[in-house]
PQR file with spaces between the fields and no chain letter, atoms N, CA, C, O and H, PARSE charges and radii, in Angstrom:
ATOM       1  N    UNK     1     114.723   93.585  -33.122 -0.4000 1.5000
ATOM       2  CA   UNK     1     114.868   92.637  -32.046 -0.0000 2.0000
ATOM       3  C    UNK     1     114.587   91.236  -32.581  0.5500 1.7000
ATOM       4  O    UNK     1     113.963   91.158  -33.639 -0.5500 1.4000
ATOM       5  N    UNK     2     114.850   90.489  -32.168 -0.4000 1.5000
ATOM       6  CA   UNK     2     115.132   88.871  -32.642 -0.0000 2.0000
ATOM       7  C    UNK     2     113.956   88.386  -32.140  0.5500 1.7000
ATOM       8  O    UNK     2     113.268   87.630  -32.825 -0.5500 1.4000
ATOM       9  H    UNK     2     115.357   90.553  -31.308  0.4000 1.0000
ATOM      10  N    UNK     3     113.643   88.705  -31.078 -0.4000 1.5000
ATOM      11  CA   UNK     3     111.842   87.872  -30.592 -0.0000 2.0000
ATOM      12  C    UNK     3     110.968   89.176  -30.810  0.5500 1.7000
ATOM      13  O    UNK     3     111.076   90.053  -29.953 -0.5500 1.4000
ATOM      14  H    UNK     3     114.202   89.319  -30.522  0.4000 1.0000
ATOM      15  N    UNK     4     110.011   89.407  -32.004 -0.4000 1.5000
ATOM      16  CA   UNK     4     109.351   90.333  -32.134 -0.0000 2.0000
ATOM      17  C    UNK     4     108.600   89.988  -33.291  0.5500 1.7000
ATOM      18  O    UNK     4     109.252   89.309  -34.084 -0.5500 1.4000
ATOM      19  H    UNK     4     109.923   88.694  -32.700  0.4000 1.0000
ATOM      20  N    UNK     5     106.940   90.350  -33.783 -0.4000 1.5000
ATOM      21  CA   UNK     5     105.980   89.575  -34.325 -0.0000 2.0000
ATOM      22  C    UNK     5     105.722   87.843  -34.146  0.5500 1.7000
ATOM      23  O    UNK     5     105.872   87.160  -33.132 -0.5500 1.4000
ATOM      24  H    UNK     5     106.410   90.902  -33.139  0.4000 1.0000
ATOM      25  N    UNK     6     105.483   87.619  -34.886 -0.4000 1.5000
ATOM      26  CA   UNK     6     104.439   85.945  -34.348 -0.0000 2.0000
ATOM      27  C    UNK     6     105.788   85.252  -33.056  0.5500 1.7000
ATOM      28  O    UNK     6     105.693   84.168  -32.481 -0.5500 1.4000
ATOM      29  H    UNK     6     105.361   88.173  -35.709  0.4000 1.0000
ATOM      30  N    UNK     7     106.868   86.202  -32.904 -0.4000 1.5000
ATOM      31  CA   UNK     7     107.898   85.147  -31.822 -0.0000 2.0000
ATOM      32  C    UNK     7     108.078   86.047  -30.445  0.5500 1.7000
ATOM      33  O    UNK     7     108.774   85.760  -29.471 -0.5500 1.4000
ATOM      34  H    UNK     7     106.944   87.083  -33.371  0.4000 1.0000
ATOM      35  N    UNK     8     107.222   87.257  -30.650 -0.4000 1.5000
ATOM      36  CA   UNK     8     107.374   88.483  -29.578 -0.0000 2.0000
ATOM      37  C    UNK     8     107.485   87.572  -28.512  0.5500 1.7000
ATOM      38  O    UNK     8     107.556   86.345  -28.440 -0.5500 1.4000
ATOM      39  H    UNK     8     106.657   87.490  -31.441  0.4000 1.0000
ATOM      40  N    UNK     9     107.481   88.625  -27.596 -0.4000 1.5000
ATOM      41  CA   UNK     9     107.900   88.169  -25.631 -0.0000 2.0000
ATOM      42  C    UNK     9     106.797   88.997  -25.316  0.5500 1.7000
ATOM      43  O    UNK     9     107.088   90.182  -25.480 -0.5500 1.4000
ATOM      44  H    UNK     9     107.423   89.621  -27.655  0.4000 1.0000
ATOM      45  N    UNK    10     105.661   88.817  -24.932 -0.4000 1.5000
ATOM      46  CA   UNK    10     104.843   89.544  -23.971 -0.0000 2.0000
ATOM      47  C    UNK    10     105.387   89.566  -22.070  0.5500 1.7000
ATOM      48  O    UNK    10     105.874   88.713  -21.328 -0.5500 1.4000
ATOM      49  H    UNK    10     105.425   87.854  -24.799  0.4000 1.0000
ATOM      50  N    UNK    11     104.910   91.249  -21.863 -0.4000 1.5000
ATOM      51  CA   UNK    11     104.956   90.646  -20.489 -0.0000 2.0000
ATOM      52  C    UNK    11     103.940   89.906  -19.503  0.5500 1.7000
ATOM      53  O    UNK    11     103.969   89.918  -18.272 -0.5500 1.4000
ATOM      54  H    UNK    11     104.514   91.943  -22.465  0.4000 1.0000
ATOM      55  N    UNK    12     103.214   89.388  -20.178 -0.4000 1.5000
ATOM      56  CA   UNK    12     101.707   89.125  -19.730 -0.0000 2.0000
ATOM      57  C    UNK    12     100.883   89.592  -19.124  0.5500 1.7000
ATOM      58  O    UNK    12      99.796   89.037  -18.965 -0.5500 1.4000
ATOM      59  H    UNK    12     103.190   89.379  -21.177  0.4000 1.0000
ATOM      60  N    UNK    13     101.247   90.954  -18.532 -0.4000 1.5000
ATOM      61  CA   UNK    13     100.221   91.695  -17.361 -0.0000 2.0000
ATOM      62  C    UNK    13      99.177   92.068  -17.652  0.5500 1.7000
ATOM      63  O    UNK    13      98.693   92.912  -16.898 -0.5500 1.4000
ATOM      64  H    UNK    13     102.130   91.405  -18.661  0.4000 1.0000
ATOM      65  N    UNK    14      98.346   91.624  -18.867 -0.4000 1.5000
ATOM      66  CA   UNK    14      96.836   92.191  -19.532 -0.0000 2.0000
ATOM      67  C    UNK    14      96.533   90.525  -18.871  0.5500 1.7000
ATOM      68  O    UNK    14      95.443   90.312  -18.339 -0.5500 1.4000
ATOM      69  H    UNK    14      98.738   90.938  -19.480  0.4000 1.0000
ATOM      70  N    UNK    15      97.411   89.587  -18.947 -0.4000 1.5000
ATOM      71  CA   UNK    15      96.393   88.262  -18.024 -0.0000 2.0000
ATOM      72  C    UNK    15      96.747   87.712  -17.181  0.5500 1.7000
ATOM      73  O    UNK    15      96.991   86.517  -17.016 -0.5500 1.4000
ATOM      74  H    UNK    15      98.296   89.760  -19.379  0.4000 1.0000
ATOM      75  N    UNK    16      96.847   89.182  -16.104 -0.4000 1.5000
ATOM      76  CA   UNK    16      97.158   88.899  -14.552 -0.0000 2.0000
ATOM      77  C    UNK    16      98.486   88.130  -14.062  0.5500 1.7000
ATOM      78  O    UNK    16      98.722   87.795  -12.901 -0.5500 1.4000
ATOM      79  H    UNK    16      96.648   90.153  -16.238  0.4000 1.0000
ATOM      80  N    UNK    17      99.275   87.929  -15.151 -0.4000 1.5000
ATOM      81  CA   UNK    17     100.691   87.955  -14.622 -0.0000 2.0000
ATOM      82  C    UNK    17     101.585   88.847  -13.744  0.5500 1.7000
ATOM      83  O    UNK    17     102.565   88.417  -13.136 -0.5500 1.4000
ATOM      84  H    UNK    17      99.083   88.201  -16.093  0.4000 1.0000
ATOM      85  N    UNK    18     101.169   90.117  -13.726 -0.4000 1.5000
ATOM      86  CA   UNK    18     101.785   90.940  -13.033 -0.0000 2.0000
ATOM      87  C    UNK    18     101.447   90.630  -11.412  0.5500 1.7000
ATOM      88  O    UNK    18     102.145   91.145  -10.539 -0.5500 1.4000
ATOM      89  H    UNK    18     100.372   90.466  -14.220  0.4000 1.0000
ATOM      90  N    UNK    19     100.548   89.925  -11.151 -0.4000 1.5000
ATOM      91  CA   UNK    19      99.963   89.777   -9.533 -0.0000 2.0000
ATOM      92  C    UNK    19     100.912   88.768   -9.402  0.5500 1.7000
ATOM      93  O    UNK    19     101.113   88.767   -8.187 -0.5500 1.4000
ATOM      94  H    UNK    19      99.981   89.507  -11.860  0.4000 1.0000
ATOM      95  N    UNK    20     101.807   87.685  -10.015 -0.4000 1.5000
ATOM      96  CA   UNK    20     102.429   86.992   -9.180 -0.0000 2.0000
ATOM      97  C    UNK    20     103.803   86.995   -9.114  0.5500 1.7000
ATOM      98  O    UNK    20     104.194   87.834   -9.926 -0.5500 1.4000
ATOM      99  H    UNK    20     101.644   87.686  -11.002  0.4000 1.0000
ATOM     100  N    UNK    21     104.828   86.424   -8.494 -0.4000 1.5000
ATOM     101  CA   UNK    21     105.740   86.046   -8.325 -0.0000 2.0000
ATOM     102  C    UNK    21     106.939   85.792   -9.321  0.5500 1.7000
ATOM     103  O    UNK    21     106.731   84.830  -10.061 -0.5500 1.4000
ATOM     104  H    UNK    21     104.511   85.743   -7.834  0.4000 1.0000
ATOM     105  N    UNK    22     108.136   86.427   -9.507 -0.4000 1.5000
ATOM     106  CA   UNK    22     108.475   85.963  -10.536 -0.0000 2.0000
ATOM     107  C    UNK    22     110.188   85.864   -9.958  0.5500 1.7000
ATOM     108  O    UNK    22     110.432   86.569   -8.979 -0.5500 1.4000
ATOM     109  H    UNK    22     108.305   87.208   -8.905  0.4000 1.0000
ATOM     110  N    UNK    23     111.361   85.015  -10.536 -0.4000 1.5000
ATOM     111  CA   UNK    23     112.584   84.378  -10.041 -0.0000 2.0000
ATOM     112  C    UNK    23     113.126   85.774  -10.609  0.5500 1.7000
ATOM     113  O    UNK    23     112.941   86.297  -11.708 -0.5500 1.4000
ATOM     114  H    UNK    23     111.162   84.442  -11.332  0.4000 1.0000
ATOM     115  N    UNK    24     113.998   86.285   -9.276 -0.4000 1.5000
ATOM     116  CA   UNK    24     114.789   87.261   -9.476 -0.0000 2.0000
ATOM     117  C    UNK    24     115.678   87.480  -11.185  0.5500 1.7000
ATOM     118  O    UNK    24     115.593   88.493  -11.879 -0.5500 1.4000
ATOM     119  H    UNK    24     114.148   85.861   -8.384  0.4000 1.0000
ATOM     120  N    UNK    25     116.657   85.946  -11.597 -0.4000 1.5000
ATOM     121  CA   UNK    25     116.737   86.027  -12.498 -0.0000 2.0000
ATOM     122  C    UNK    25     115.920   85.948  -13.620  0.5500 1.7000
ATOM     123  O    UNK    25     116.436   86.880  -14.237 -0.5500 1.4000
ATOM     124  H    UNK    25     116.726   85.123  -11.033  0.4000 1.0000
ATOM     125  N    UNK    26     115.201   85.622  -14.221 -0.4000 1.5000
ATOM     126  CA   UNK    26     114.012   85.732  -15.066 -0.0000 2.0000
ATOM     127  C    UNK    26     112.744   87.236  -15.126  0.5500 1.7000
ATOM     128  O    UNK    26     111.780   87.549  -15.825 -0.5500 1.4000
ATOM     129  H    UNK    26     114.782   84.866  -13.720  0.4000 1.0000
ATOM     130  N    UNK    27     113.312   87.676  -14.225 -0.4000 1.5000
ATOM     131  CA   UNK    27     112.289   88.937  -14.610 -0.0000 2.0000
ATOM     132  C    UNK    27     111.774   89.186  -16.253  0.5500 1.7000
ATOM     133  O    UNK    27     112.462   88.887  -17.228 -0.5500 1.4000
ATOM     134  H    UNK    27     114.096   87.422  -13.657  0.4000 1.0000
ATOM     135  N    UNK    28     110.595   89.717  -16.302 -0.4000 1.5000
ATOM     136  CA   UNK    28     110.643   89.852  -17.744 -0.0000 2.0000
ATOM     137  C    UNK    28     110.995   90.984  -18.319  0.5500 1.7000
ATOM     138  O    UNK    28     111.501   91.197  -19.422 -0.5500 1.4000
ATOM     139  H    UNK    28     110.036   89.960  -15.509  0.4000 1.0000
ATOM     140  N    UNK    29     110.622   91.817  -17.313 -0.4000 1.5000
ATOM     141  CA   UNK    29     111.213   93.245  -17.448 -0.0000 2.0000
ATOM     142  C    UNK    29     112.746   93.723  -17.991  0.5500 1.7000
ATOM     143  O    UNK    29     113.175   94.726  -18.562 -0.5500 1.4000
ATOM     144  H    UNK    29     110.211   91.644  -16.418  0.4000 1.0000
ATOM     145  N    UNK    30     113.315   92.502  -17.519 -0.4000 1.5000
ATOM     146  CA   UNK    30     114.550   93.069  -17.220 -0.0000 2.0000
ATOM     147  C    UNK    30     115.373   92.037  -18.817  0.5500 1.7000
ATOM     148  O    UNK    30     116.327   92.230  -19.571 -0.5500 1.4000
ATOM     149  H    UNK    30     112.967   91.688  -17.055  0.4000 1.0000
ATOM     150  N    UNK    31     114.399   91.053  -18.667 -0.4000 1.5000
ATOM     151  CA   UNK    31     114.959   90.039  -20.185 -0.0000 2.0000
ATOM     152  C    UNK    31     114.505   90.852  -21.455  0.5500 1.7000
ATOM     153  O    UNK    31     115.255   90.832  -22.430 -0.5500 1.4000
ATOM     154  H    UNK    31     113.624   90.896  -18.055  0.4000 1.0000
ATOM     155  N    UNK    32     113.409   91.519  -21.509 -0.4000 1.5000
ATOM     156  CA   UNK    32     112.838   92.069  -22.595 -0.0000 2.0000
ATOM     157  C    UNK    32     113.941   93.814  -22.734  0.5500 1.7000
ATOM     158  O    UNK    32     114.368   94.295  -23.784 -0.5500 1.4000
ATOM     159  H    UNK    32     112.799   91.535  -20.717  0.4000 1.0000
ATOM     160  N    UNK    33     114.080   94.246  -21.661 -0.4000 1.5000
ATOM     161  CA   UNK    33     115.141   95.525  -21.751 -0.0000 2.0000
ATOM     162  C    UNK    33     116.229   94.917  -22.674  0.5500 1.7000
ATOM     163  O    UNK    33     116.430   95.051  -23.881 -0.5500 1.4000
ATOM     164  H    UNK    33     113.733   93.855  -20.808  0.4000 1.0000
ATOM     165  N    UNK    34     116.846   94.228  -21.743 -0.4000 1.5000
ATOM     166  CA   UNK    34     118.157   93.629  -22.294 -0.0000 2.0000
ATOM     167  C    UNK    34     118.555   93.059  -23.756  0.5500 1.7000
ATOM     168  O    UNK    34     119.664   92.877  -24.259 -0.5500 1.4000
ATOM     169  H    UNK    34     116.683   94.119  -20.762  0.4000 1.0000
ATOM     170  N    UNK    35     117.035   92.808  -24.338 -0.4000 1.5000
ATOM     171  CA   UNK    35     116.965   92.316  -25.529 -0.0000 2.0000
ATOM     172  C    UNK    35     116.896   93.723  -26.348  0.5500 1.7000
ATOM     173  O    UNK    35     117.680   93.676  -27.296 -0.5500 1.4000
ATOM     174  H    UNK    35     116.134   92.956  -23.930  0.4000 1.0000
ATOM     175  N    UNK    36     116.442   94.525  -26.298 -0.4000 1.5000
ATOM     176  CA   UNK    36     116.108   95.974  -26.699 -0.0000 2.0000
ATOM     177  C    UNK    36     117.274   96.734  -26.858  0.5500 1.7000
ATOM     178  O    UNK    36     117.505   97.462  -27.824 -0.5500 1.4000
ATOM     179  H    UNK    36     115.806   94.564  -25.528  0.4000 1.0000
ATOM     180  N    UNK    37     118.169   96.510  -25.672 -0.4000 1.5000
ATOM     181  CA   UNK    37     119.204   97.308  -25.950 -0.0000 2.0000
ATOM     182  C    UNK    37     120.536   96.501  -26.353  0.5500 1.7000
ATOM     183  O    UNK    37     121.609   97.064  -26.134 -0.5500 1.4000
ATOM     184  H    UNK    37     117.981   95.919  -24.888  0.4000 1.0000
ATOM     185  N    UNK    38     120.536   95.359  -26.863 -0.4000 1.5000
ATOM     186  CA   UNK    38     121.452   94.716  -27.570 -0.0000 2.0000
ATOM     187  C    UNK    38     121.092   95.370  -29.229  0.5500 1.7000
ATOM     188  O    UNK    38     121.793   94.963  -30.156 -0.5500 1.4000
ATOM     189  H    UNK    38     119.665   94.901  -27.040  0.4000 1.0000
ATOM     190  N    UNK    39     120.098   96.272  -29.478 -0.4000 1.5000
ATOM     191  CA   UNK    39     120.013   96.491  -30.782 -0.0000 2.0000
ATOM     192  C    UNK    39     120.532   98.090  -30.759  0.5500 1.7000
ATOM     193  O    UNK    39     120.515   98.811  -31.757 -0.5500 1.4000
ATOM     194  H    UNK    39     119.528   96.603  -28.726  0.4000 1.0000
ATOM     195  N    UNK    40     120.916   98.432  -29.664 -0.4000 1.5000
ATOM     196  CA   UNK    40     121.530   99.770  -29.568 -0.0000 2.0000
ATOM     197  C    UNK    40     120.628  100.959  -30.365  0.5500 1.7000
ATOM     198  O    UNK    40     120.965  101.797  -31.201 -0.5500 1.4000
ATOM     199  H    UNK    40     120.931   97.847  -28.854  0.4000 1.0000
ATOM     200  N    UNK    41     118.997  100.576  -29.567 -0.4000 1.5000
ATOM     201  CA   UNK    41     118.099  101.468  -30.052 -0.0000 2.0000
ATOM     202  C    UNK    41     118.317  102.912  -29.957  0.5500 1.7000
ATOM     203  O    UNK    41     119.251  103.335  -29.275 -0.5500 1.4000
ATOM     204  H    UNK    41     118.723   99.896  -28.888  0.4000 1.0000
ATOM     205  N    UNK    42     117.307  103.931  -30.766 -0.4000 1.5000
ATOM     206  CA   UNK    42     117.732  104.961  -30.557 -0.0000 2.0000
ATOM     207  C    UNK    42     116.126  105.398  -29.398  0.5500 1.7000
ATOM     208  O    UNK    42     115.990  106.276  -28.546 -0.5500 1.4000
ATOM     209  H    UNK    42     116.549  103.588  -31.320  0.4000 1.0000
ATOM     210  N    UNK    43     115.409  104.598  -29.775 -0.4000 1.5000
ATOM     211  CA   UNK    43     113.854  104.806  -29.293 -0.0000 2.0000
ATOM     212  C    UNK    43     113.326  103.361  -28.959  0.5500 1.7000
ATOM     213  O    UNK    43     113.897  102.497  -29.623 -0.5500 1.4000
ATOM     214  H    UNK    43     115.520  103.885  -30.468  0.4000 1.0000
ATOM     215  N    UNK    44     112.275  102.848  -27.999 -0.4000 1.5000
ATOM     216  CA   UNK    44     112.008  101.649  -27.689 -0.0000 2.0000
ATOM     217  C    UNK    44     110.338  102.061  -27.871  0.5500 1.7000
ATOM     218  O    UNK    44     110.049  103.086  -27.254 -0.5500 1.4000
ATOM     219  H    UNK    44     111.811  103.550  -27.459  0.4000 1.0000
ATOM     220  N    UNK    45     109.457  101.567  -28.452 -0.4000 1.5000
ATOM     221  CA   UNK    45     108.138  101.812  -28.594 -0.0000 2.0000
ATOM     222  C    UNK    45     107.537  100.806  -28.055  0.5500 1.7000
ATOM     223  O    UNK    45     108.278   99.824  -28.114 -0.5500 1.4000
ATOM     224  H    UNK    45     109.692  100.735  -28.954  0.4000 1.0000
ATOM     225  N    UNK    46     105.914  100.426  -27.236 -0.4000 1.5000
ATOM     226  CA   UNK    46     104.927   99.748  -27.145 -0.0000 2.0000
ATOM     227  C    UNK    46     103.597  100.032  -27.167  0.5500 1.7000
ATOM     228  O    UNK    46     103.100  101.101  -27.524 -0.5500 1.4000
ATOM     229  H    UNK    46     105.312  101.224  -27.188  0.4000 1.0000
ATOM     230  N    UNK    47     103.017   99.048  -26.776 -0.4000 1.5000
ATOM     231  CA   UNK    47     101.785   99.290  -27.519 -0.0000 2.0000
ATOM     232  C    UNK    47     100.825   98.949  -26.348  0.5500 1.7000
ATOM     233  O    UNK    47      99.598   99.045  -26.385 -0.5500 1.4000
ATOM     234  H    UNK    47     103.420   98.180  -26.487  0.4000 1.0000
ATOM     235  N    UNK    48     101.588   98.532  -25.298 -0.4000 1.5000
ATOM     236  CA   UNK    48     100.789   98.360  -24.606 -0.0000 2.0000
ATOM     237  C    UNK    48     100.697   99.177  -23.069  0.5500 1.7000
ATOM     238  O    UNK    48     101.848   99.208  -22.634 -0.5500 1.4000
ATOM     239  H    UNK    48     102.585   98.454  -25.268  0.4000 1.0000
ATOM     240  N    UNK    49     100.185   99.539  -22.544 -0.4000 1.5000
ATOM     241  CA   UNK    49     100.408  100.250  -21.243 -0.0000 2.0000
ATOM     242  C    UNK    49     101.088   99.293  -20.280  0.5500 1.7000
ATOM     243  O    UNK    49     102.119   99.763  -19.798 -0.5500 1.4000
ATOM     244  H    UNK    49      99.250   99.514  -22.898  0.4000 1.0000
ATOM     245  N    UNK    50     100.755   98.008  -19.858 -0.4000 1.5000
ATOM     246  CA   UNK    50     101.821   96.955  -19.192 -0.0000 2.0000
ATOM     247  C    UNK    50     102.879   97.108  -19.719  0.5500 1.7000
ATOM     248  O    UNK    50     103.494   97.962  -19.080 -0.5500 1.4000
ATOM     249  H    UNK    50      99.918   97.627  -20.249  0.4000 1.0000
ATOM     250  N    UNK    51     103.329   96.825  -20.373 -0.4000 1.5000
ATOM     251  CA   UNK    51     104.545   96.667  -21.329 -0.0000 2.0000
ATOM     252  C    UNK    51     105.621   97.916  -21.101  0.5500 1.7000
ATOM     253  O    UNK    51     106.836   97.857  -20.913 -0.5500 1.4000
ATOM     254  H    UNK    51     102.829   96.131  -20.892  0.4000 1.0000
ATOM     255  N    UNK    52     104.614   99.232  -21.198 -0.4000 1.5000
ATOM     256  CA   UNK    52     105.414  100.739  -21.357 -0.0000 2.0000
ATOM     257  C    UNK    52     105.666  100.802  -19.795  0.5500 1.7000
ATOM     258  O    UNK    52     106.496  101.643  -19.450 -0.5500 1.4000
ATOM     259  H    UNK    52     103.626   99.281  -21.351  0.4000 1.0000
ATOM     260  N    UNK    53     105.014   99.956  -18.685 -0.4000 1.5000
ATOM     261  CA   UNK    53     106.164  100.249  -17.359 -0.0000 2.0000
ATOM     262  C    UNK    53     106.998   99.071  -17.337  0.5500 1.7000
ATOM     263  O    UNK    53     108.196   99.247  -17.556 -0.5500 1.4000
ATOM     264  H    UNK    53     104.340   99.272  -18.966  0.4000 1.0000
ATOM     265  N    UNK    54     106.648   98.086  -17.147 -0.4000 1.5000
ATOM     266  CA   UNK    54     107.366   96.961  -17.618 -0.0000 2.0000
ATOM     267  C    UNK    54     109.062   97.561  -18.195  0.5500 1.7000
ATOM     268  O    UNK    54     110.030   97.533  -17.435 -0.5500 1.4000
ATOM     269  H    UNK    54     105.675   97.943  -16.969  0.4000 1.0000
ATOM     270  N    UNK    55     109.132   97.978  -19.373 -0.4000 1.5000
ATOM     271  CA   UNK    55     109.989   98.793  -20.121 -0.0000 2.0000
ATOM     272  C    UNK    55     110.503  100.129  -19.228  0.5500 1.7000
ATOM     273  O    UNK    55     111.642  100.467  -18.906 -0.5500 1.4000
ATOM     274  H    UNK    55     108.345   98.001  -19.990  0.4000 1.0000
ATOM     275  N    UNK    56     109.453  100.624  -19.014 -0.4000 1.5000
ATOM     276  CA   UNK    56     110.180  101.448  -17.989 -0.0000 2.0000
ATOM     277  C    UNK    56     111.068  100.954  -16.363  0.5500 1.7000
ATOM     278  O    UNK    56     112.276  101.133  -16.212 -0.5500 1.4000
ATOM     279  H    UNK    56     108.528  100.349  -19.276  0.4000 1.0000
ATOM     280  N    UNK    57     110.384  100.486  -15.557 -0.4000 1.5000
ATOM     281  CA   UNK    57     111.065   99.448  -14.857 -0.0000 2.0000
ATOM     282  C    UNK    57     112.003   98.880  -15.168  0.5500 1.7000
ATOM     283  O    UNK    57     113.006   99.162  -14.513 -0.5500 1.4000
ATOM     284  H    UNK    57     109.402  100.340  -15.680  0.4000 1.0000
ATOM     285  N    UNK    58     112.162   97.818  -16.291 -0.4000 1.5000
ATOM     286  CA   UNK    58     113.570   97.711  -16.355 -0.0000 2.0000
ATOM     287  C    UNK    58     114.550   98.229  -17.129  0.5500 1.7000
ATOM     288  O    UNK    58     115.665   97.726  -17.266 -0.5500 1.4000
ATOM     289  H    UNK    58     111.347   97.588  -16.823  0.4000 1.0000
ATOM     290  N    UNK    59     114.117   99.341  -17.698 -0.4000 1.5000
ATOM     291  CA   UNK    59     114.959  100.835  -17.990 -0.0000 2.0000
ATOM     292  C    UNK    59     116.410  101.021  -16.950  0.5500 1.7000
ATOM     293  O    UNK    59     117.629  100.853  -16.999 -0.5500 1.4000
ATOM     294  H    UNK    59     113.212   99.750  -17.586  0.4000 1.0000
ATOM     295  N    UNK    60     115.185  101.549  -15.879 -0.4000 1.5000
ATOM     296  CA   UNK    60     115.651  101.803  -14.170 -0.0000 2.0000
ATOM     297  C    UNK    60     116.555  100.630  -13.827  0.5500 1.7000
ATOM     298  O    UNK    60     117.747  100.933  -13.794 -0.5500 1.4000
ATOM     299  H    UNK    60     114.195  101.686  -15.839  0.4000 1.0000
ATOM     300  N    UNK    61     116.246   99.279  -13.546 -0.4000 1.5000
ATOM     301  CA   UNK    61     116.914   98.343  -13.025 -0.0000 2.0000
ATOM     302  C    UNK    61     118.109   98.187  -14.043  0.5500 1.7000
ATOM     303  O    UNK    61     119.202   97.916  -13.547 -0.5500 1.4000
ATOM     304  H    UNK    61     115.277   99.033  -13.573  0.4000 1.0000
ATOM     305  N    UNK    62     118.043   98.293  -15.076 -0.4000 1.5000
ATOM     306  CA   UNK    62     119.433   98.054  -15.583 -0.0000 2.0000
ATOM     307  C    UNK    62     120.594   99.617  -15.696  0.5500 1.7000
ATOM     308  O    UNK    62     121.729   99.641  -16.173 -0.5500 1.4000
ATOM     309  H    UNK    62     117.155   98.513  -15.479  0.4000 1.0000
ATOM     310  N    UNK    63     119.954  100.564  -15.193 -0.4000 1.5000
ATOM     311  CA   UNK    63     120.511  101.827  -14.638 -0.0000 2.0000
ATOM     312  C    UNK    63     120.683  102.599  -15.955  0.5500 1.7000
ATOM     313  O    UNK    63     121.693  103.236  -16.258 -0.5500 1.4000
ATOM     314  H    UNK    63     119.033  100.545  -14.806  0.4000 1.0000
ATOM     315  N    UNK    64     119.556  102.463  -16.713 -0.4000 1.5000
ATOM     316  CA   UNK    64     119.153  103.213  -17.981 -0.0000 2.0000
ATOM     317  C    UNK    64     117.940  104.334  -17.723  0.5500 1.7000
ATOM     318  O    UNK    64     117.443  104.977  -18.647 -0.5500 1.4000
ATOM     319  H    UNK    64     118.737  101.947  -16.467  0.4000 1.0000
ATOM     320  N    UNK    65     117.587  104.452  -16.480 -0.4000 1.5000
ATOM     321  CA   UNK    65     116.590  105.014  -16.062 -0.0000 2.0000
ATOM     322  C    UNK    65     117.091  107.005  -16.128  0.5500 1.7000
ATOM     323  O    UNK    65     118.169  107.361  -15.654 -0.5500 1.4000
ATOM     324  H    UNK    65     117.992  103.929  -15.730  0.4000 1.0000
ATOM     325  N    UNK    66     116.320  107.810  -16.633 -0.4000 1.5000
ATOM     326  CA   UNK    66     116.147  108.824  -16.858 -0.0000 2.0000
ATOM     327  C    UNK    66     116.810  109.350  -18.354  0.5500 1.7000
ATOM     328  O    UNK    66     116.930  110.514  -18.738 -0.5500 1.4000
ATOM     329  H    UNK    66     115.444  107.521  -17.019  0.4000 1.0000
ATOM     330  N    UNK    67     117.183  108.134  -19.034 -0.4000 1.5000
ATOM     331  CA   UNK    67     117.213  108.425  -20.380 -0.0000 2.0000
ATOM     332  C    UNK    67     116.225  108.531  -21.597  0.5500 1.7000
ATOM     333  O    UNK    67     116.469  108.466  -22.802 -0.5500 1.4000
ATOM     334  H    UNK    67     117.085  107.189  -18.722  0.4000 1.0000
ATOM     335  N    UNK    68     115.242  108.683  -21.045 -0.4000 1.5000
ATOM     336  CA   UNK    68     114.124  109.029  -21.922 -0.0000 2.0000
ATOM     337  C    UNK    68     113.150  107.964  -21.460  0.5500 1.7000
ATOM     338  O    UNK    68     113.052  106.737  -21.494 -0.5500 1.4000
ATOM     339  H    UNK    68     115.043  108.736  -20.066  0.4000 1.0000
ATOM     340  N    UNK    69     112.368  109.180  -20.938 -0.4000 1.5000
ATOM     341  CA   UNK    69     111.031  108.061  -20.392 -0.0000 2.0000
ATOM     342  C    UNK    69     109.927  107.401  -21.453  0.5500 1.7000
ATOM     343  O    UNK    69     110.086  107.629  -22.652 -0.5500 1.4000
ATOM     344  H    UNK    69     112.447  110.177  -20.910  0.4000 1.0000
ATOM     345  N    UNK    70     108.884  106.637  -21.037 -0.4000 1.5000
ATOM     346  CA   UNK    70     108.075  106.203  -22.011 -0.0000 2.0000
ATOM     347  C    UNK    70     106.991  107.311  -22.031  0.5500 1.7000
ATOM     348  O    UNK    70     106.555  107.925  -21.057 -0.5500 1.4000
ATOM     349  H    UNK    70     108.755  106.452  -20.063  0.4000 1.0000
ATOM     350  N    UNK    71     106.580  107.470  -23.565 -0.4000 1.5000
ATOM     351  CA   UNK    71     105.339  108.420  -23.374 -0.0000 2.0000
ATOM     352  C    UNK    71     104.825  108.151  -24.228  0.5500 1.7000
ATOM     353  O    UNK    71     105.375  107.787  -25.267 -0.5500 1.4000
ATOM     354  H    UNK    71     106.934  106.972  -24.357  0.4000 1.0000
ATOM     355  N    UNK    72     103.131  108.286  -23.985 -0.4000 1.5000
ATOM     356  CA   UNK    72     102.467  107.690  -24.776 -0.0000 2.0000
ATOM     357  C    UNK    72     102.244  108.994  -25.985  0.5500 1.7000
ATOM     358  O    UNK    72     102.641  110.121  -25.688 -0.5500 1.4000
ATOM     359  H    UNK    72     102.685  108.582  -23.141  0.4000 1.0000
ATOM     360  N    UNK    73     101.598  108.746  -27.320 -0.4000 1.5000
ATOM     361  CA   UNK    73     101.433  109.629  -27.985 -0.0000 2.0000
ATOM     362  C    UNK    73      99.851  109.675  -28.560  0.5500 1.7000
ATOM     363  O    UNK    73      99.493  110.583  -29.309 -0.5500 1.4000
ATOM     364  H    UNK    73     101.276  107.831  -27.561  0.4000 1.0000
């Protein structure tokens, strides 16, 4: 992925970003999917528990949902 180490995209929800408001277009969920699957992954990994619904969520919203869920290991 093109934004990933010192240029990553967090979704910020470890500092209470997830409690607010965010512009339909700009979701992060749905910008960080979209970036993921322009690399025509075979697997999407995180590291963070925000992140792994985040990822999951916009799995679903971009109608990628039940192709392999996130699981932690």
């Amino acid at each position: 992925m093109q934004r990933n180490k010192r240029f990553g995209m967090c979704c910020g929800a470890g500092g209470g970003r997830m409690w607010m408001e965010e512009e339909p277009s700009q979701r992060v969920n749905i910008r960080r999917v979209e970036q993921a699957l322009e690399t025509n992954p075979d697997a999407v990994a995180v590291a963070c528990p925000f992140c792994m619904t985040m990822i999951d969520d916009g799995l679903e919203g971009e109608g990628h949902g039940g192709q392999g869920r996130p699981r932690s290991t």
